[in-house]
N, C-alpha and C positions, 0 to 999 in steps of 0.2 A: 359610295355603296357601303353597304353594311355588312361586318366580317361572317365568315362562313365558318360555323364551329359544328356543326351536327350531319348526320344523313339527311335530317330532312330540311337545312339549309344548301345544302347540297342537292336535293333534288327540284326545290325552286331557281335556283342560277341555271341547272341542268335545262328544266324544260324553256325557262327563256334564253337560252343559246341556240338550243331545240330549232324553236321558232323562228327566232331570225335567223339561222341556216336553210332550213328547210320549207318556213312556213307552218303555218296555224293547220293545219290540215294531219299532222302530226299524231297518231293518238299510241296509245296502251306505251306509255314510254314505262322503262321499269331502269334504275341502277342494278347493273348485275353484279360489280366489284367497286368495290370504295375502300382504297388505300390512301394511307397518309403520305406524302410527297416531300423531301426525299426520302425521309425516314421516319419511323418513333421519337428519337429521339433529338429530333432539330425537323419537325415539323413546320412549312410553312404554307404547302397547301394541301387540295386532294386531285388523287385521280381515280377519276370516276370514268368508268365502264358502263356505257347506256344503249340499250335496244328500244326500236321503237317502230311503227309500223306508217309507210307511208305508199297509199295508190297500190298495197297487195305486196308489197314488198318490207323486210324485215332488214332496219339498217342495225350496225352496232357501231358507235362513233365514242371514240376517249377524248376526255375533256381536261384537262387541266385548270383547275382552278386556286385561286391563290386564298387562303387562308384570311386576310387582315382585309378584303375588300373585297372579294369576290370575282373578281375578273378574273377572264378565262384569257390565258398567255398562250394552249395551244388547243385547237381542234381537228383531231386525224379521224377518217372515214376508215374501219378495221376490214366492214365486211357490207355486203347486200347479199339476199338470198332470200329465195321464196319460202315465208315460213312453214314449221311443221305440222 
C-alpha cells in the first residue's frame, strides 16, 4: 500500500474502509477531525473522524490509520443518529 501523508490521502483509505465495513451504498462521507497519532512530534499515523450517511441514518466511525502504508489498525463505530 502506499504511505498516507496528506487529508486527501486520508480521505481515499477512509472511504475504502467505508466500503468494506459498510458497503458501497455509503454516501456524503465527510472527515470531521484529522489528527496526527500519537503526536506532532513522533507521528506515525492519523486519526481520522468520519460521518457519513447510510439508509437515513448518520454514522460517525474513527479510523486509525498508519502513516508509512495506510492500513487501518483500528475501526470504532462513536455514534448513529438520525441526521439534522
Amino acid at each position: 500500500m502506499t504511505p498516507v501523508r496528506n487529508q486527501k490521502d486520508v480521505e481515499s483509505v477512509a472511504k475504502r474502509a467505508i466500503d468494506a465495513l459498510y458497503g458501497t451504498e455509503a454516501k456524503d462521507m465527510k472527515i470531521r477531525v484529522l489528527l496526527p497519532f500519537p503526536n506532532e512530534h513522533k507521528q506515525e499515523g492519523w486519526d481520522a473522524n468520519v460521518t457519513f450517511i447510510l439508509k437515513g441514518m448518520q454514522y460517525t466511525v474513527d479510523l486509525l490509520i498508519n502513516q508509512k502504508d495506510g492500513q487501518i489498525t483500528n475501526a470504532r463505530l462513536i455514534d448513529t443518529m438520525v441526521p439534522l
